[in-house]
LUMSELO-391282 format. One line per field, with one value per atom (N, C-alpha, C): residue in one letter; x, y, z; atom name. Coordinates in nm, 3 decimals, always signed. Layout:
res (a; ...)
X (X; ...)
Y (Y; ...)
Z (Z; ...)
atom (CA; ...)
//
This chain:
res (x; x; x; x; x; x; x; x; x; x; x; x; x; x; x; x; x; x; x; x; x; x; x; x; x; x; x; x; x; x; x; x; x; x; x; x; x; x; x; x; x; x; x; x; x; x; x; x; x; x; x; x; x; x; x; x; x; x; x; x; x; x; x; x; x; x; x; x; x; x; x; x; x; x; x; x; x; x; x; x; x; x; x; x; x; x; x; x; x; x; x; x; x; x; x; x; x; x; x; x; x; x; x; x; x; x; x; x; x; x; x; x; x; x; x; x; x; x; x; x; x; x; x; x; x; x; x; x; x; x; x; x; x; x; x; x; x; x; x; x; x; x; x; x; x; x; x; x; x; x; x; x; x; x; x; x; x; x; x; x; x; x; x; x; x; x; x; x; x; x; x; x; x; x; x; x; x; x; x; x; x; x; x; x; x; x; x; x; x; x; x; x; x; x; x; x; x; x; x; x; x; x; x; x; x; x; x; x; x; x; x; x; x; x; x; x; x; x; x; x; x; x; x; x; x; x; x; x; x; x; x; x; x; x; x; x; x; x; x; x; x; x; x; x; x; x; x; x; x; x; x; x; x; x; x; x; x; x; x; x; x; x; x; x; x; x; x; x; x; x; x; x; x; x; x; x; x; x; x; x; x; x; x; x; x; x; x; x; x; x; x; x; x; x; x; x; x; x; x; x; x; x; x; x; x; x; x; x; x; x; x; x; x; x; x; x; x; x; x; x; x; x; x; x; x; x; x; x; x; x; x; x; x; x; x; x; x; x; x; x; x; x; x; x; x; x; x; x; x; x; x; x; x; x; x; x; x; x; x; x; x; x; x; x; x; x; x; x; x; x; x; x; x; x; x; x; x; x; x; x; x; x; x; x; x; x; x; x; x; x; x; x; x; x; x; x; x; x; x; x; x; x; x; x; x; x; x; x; x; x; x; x; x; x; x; x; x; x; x; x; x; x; x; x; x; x; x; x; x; x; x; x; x; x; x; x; x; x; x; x; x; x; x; x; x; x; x; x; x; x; x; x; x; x; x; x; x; x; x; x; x; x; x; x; x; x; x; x; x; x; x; x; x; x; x; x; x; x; x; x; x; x; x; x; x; x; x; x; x; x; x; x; x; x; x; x; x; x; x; x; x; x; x; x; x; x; x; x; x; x; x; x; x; x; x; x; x; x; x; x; x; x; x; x; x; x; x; x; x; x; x; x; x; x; x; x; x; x; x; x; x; x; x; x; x; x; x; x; x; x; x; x; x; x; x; x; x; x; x; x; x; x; x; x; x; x; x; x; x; x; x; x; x; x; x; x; x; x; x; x; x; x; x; x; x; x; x; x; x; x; x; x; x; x; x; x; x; x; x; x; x; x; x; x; x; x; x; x; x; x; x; x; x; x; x; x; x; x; x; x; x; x; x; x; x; x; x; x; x; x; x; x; x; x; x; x; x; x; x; x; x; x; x; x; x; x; x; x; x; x; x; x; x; x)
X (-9.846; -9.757; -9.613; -9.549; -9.420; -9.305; -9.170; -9.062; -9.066; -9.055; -8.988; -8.869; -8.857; -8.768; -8.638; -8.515; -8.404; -8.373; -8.462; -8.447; -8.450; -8.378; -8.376; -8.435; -8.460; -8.512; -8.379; -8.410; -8.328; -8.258; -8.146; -8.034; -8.118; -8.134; -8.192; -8.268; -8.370; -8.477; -8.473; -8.457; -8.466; -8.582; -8.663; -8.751; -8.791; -8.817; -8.853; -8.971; -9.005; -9.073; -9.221; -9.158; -9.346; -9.394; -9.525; -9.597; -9.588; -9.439; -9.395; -9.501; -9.416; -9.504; -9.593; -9.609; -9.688; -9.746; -9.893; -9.931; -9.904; -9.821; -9.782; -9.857; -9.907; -9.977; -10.056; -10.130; -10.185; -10.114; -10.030; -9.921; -9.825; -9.783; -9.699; -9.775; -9.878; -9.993; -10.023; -10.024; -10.072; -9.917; -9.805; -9.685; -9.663; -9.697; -9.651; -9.753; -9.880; -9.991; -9.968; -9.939; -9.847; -9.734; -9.643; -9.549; -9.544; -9.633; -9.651; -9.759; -9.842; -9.903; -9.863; -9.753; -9.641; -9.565; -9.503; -9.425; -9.478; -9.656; -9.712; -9.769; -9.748; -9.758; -9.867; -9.904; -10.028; -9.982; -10.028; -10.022; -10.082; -9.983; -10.011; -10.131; -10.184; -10.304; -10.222; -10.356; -10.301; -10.244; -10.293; -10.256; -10.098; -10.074; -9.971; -9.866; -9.923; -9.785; -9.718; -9.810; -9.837; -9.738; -9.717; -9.683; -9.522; -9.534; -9.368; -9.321; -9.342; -9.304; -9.182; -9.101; -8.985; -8.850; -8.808; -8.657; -8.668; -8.569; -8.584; -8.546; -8.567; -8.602; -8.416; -8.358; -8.231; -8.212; -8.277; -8.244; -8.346; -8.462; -8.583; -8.597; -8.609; -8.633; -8.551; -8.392; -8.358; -8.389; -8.452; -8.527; -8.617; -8.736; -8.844; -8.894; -8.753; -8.798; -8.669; -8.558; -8.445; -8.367; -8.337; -8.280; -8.340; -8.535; -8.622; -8.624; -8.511; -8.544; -8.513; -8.479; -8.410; -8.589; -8.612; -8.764; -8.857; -8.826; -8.969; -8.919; -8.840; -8.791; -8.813; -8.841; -8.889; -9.016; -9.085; -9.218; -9.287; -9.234; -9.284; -9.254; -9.121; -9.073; -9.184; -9.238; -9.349; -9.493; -9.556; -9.622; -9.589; -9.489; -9.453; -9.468; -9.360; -9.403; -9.502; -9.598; -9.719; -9.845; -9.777; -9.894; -9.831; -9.664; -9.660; -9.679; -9.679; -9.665; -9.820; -9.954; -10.039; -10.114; -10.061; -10.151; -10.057; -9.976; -9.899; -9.996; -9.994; -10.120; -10.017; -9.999; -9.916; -10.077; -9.934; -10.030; -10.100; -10.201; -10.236; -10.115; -10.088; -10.006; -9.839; -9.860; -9.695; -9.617; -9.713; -9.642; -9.625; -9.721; -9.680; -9.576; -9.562; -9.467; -9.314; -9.296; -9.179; -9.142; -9.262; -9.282; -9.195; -9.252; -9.277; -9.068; -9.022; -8.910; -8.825; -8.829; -8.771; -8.755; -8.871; -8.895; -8.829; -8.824; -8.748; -8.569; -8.562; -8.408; -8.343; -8.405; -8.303; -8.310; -8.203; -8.132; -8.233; -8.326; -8.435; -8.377; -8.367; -8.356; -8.463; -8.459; -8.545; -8.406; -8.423; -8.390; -8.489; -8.470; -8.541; -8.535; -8.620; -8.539; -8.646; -8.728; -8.701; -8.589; -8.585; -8.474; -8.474; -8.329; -8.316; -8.385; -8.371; -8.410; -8.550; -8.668; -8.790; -8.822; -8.781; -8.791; -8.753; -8.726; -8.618; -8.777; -8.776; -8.939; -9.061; -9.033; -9.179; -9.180; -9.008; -9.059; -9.057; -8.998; -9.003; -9.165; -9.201; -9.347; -9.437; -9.398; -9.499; -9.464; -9.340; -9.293; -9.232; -9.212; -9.163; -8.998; -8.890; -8.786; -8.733; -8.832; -8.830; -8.810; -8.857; -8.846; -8.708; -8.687; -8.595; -8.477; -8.337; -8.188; -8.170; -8.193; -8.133; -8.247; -8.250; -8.332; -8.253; -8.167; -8.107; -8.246; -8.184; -8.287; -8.179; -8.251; -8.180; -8.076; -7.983; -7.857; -7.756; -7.841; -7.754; -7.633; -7.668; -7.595; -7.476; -7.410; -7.332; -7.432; -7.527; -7.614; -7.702; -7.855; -7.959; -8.007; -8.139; -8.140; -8.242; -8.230; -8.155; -8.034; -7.952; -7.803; -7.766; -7.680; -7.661; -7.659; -7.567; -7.491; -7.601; -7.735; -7.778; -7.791; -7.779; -7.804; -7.687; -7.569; -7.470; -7.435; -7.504; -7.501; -7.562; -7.676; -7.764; -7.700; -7.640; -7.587; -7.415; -7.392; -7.204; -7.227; -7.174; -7.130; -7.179; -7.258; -7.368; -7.299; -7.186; -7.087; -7.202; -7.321; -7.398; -7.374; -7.320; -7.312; -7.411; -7.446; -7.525; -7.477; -7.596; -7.678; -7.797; -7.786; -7.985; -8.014; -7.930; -7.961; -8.041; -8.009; -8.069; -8.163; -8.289; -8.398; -8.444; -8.443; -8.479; -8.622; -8.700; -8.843; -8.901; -8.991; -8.992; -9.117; -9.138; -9.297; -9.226; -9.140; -9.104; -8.998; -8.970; -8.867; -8.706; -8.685; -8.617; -8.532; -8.650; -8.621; -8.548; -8.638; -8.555; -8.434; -8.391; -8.261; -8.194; -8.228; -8.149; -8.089; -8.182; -8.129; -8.043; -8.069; -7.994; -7.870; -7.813; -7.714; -7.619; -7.704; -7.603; -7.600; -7.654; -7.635; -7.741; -7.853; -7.938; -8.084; -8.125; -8.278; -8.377; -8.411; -8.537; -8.660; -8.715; -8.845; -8.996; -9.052; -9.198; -9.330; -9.327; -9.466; -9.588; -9.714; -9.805; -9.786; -9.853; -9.865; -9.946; -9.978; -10.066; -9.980; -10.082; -10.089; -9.940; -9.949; -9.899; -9.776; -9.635; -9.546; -9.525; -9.516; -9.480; -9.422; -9.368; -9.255; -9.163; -9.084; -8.963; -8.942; -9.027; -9.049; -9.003; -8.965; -8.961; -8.788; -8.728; -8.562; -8.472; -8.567; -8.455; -8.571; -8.633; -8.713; -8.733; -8.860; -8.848; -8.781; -8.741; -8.712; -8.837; -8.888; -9.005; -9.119; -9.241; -9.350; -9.401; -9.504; -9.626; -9.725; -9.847; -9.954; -9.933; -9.889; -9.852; -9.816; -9.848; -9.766; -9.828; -9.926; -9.979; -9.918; -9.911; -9.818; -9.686; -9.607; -9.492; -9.476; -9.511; -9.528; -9.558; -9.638; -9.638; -9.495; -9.444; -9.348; -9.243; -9.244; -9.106; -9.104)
Y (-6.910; -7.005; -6.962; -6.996; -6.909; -7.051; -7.031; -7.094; -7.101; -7.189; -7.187; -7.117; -7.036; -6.899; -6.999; -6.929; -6.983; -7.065; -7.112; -7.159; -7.087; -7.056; -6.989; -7.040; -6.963; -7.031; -7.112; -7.236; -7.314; -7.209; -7.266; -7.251; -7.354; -7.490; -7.604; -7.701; -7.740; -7.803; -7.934; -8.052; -8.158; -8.288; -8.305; -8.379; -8.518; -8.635; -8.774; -8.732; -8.826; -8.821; -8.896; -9.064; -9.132; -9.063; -9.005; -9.013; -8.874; -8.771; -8.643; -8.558; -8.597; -8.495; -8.530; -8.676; -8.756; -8.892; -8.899; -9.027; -9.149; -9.238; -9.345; -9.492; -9.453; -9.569; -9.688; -9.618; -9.720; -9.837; -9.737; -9.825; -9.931; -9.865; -9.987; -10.078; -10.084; -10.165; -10.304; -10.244; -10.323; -10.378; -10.326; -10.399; -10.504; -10.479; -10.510; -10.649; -10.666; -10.806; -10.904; -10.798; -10.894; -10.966; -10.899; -10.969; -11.112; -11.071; -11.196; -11.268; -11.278; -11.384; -11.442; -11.357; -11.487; -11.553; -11.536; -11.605; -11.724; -11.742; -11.811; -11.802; -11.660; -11.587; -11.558; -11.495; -11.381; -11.277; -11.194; -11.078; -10.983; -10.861; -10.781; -10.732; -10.710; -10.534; -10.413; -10.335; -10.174; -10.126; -10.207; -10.124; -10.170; -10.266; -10.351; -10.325; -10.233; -10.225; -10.075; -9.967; -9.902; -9.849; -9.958; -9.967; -9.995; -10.122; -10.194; -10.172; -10.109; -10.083; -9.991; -9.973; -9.820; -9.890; -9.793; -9.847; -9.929; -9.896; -9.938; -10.111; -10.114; -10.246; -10.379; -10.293; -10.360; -10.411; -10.332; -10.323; -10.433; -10.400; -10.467; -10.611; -10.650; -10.754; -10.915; -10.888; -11.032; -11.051; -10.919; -10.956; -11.040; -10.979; -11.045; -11.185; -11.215; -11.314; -11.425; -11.367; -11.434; -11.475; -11.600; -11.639; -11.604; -11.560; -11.478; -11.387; -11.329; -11.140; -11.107; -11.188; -11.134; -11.149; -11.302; -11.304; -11.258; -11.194; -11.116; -10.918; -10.918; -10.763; -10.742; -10.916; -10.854; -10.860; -10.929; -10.889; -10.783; -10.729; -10.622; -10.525; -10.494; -10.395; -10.448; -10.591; -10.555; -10.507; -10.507; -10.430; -10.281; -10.224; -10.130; -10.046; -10.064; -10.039; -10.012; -10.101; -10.048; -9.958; -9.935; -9.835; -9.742; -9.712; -9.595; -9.465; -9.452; -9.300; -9.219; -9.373; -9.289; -9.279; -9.367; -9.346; -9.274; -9.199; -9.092; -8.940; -8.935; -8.779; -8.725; -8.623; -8.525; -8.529; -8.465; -8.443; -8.321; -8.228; -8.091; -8.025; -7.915; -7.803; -7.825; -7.981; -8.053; -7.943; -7.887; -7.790; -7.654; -7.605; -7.471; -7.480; -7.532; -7.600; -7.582; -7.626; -7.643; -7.537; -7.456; -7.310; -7.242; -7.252; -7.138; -7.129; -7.287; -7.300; -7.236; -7.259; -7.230; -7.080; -7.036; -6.874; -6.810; -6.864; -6.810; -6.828; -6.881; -6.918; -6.971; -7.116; -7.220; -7.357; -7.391; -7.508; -7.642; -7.677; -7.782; -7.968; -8.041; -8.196; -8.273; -8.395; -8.522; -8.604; -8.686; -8.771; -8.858; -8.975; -9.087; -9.223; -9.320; -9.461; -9.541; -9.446; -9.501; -9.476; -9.642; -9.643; -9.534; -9.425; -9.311; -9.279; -9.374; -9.364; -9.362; -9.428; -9.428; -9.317; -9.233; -9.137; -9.012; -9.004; -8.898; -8.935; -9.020; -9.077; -8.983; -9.010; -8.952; -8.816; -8.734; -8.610; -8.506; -8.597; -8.532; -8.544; -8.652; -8.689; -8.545; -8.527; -8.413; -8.265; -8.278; -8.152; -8.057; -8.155; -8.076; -8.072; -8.077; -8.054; -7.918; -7.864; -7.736; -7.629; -7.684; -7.633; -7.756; -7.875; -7.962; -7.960; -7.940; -7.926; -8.046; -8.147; -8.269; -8.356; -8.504; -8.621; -8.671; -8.770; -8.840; -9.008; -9.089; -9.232; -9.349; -9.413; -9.581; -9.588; -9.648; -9.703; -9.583; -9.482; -9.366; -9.337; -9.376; -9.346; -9.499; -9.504; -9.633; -9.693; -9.646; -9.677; -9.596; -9.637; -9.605; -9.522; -9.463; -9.426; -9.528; -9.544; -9.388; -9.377; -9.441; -9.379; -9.285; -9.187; -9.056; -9.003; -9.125; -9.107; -9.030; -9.021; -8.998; -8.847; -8.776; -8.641; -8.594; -8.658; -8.614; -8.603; -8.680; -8.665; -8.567; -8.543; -8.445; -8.309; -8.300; -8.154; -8.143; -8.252; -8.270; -8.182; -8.019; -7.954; -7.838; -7.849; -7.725; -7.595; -7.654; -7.560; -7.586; -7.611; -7.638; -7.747; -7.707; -7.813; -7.847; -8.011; -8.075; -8.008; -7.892; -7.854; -7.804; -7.772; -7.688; -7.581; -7.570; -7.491; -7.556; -7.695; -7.786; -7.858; -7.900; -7.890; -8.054; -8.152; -8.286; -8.350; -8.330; -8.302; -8.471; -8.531; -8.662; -8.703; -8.839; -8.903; -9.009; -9.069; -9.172; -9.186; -9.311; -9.293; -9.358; -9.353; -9.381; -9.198; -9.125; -9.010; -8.919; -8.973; -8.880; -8.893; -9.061; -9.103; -9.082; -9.081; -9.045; -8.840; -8.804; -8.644; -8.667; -8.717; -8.695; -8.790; -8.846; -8.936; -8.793; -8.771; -8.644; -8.527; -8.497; -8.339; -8.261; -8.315; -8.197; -8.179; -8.099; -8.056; -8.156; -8.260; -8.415; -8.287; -8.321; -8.235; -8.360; -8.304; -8.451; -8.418; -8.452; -8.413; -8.562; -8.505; -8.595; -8.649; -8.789; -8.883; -8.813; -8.894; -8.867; -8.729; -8.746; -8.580; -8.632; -8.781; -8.775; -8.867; -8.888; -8.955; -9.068; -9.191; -9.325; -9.377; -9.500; -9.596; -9.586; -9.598; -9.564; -9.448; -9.346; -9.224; -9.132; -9.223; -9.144; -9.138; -9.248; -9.292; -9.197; -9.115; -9.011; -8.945; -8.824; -8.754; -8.635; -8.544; -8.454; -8.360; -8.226; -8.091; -7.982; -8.043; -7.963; -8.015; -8.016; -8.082; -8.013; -8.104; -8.027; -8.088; -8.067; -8.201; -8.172; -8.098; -8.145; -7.983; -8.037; -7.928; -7.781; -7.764; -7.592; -7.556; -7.646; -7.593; -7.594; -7.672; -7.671; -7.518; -7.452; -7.311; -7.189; -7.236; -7.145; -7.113; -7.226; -7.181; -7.159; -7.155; -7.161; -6.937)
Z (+8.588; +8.655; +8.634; +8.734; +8.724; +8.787; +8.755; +8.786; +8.953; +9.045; +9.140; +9.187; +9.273; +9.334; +9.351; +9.264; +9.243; +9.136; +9.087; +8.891; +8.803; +8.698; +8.604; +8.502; +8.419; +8.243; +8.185; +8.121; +8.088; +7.955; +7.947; +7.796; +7.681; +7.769; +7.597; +7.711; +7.586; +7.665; +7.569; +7.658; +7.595; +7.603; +7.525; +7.558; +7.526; +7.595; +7.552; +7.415; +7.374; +7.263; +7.221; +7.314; +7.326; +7.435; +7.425; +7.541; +7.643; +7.570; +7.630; +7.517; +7.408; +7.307; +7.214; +7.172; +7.144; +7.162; +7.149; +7.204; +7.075; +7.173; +7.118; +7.168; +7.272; +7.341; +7.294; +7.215; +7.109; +7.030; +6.951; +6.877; +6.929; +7.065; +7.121; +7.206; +7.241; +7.284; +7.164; +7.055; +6.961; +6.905; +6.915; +6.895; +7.010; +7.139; +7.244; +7.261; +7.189; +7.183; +7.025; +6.971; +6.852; +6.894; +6.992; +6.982; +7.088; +7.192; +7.311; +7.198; +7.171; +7.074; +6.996; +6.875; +6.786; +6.868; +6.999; +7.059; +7.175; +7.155; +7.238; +7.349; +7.403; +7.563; +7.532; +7.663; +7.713; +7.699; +7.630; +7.613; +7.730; +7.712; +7.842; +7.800; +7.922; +7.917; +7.865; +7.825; +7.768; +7.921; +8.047; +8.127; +8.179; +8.153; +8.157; +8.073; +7.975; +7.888; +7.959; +7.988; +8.001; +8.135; +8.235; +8.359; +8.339; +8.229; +8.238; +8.109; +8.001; +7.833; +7.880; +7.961; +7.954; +7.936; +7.854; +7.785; +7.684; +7.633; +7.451; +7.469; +7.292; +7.317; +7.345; +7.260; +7.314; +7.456; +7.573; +7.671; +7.780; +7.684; +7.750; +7.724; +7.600; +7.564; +7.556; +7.572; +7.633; +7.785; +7.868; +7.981; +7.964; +7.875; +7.859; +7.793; +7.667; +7.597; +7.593; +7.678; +7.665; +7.533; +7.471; +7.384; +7.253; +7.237; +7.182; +7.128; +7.184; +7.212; +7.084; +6.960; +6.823; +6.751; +6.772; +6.707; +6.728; +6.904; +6.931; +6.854; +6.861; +6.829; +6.707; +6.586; +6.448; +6.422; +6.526; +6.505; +6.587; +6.642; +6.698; +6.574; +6.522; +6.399; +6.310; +6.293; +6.173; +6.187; +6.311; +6.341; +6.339; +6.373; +6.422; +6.283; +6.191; +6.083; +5.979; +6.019; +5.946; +6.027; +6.111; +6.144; +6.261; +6.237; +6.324; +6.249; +6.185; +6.089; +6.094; +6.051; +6.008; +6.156; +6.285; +6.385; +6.473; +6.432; +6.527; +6.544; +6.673; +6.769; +6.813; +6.769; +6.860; +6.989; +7.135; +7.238; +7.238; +7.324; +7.266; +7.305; +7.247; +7.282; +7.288; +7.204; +7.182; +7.022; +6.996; +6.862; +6.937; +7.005; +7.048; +7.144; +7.222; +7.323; +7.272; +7.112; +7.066; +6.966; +6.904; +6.866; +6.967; +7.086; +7.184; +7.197; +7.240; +7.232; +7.184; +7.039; +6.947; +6.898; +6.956; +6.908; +7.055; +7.184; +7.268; +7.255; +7.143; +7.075; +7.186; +7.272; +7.315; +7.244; +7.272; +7.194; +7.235; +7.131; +7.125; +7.093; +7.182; +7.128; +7.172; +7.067; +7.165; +7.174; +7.303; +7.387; +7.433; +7.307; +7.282; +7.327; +7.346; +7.337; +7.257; +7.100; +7.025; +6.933; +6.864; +6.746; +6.654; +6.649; +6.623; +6.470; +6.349; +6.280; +6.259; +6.325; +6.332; +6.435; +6.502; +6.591; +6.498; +6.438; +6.326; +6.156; +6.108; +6.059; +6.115; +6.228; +6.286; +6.323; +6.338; +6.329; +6.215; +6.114; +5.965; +5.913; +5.969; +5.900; +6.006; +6.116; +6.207; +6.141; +6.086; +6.016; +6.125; +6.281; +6.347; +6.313; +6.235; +6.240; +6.218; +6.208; +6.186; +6.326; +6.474; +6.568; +6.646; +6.598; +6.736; +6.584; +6.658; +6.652; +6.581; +6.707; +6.715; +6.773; +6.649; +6.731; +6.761; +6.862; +6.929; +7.001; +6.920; +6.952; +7.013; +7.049; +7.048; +7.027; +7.034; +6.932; +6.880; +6.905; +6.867; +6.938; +7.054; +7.153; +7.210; +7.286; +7.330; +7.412; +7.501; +7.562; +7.570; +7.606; +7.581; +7.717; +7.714; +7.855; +7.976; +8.068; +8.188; +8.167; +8.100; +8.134; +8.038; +8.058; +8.038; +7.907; +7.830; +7.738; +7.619; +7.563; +7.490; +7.550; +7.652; +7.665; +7.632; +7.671; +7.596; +7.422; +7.386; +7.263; +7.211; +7.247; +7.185; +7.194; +7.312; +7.328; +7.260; +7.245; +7.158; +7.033; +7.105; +6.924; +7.016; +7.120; +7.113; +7.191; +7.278; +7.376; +7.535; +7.535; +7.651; +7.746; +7.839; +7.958; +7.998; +8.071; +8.110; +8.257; +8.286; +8.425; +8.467; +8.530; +8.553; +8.483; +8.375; +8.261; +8.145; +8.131; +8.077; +8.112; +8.074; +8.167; +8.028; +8.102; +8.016; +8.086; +7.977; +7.992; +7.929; +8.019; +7.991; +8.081; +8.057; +8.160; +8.225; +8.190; +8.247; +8.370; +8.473; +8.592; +8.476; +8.337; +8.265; +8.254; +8.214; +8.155; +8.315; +8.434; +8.542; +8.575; +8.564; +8.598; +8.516; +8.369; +8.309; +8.313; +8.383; +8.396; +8.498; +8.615; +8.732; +8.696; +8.602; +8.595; +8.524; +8.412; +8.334; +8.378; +8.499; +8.579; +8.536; +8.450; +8.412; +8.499; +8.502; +8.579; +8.534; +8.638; +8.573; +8.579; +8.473; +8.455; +8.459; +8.465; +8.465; +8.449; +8.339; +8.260; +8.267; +8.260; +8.353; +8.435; +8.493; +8.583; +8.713; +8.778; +8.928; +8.982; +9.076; +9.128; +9.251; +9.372; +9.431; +9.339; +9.393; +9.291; +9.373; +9.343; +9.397; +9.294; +9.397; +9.346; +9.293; +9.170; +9.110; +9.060; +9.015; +9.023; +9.111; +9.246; +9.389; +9.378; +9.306; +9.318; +9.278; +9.160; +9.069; +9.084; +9.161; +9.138; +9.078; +8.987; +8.975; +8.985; +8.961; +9.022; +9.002; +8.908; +8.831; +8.757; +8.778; +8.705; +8.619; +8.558; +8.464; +8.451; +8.466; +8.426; +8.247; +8.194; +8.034; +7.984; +7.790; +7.716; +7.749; +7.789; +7.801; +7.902; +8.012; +8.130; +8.141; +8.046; +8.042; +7.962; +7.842; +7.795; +7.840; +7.977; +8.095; +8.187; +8.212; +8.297; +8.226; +8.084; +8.013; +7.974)
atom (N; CA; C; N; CA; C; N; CA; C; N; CA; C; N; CA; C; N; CA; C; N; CA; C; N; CA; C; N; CA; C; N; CA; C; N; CA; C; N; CA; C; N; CA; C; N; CA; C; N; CA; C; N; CA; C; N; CA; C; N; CA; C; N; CA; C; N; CA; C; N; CA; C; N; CA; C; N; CA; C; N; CA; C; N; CA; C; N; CA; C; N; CA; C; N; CA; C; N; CA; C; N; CA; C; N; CA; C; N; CA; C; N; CA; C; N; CA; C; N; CA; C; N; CA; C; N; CA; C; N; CA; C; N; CA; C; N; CA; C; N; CA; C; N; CA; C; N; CA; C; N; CA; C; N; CA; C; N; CA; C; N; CA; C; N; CA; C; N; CA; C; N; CA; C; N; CA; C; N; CA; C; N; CA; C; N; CA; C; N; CA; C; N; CA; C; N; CA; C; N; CA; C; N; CA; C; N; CA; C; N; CA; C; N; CA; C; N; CA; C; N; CA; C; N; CA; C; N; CA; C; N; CA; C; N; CA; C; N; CA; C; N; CA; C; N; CA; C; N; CA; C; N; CA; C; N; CA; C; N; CA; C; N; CA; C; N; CA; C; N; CA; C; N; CA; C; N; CA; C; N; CA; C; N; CA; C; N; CA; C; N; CA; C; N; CA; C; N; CA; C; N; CA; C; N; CA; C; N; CA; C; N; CA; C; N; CA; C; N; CA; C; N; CA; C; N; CA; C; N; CA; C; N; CA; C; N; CA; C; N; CA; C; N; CA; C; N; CA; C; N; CA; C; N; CA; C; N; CA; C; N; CA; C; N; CA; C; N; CA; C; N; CA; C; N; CA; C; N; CA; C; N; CA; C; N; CA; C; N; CA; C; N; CA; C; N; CA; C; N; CA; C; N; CA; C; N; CA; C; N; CA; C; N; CA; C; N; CA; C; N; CA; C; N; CA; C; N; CA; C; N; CA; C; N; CA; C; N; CA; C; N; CA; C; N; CA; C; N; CA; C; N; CA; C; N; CA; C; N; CA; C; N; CA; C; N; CA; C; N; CA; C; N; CA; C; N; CA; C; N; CA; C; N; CA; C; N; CA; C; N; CA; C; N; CA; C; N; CA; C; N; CA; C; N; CA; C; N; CA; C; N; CA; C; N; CA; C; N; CA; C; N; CA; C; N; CA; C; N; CA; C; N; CA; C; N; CA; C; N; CA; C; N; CA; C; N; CA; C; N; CA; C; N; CA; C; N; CA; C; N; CA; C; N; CA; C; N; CA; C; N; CA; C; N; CA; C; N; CA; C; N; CA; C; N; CA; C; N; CA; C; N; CA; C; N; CA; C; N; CA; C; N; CA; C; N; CA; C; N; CA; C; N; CA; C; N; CA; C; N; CA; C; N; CA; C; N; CA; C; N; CA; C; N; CA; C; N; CA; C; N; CA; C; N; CA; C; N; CA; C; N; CA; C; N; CA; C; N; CA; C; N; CA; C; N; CA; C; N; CA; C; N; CA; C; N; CA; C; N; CA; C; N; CA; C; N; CA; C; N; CA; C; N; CA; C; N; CA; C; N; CA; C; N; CA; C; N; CA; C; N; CA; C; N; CA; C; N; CA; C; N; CA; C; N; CA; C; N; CA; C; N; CA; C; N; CA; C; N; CA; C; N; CA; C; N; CA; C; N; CA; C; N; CA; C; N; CA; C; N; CA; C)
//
């Protein structure tokens, strides 16, 4: 598999973190029914979370719970806490992927919207800090993504401009808008073969059905 005629190999590759390079699904499923059950609700489906869970929680949750959003955000953190570390899966080929990176000597970040410190937790605990620069999470930033500001951060120090040299690698229509807001190449790893709905607003430049193929074209 080869680059599309007229793209070059990126300078730095930046990637989301639930669900890009590891499965988190579980965990925020089971944060996400803890937290509608202490607060009295129905709790979503796995498929339900699955569909509407994007963007961190600052951003999400006085949507969801209004005047709430402080009591539902600490019980989700106490779920969250006890069982993100030992039920964290890297995806397959999410280590060689960032090997492969790293040994082609471009400039490696995540560009997160989890909270930077529990995102930064989870990749000391994978032992991947050894291949990514910079974790960049939540709060790290003035704002979270889609908006820009966290790609800028990640790359502040590096001399790398946000363009199609920079290639921000992600599953979500959070992670595309957030490329096309900061000038960089939206990359899109899994999801259906055809792309619908908000997906369609900030689209692709480049796919992957996942990490072996993203190592192919890199």
């Amino acid at each position: 598999m080869s680059l599309p005629e007229g793209l070059k190999p990126p300078r730095a590759v930046l990637f989301d973190w639930d669900n890009t390079l590891v499965n988190t699904w579980p965990t925020i499923v089971e944060c996400y029914r803890d937290t509608f059950t202490a607060l009295g609700l129905t709790p979503w489906t796995a498929a339900e979370v699955q569909d509407r869970a994007h963007g961190s929680l600052r951003e999400v949750f006085p949507t969801l719970f209004g005047d709430r959003a402080g009591e539902a955000e600490r019980v989700f953190y106490e779920t969250f806490f006890r069982i993100h570390l030992e039920r964290l899966e890297p995806l397959a080929g999410a280590d060689t992927l960032l090997a492969h990176c790293h040994a082609k000597g471009l400039y490696v970040a995540i560009v997160s919207n989890k909270v930077g410190d529990n995102l930064r937790a989870e990749v000391a605990h994978l032992g991947w800090d050894r291949w990514i620069a910079r974790s960049v999470g939540a709060r790290d930033a003035a704002r979270d993504k889609p908006a820009p500001d966290p790609i800028y951060l990640a790359l502040d120090g590096t001399g790398i401009a946000p363009d199609d040299s920079v290639w921000m690698v992600g599953d979500t229509p959070a992670d595309l808008k957030s490329a096309h807001a900061a000038g960089c190449l939206p990359v899109l790893v899994g999801g259906a073969d055809e792309l619908s709905g908000s997906l369609l607003e900030h689209p692709p430049r480049l796919r992957a059905r996942n990490c072996h193929q993203l190592v192919a074209l890199l």
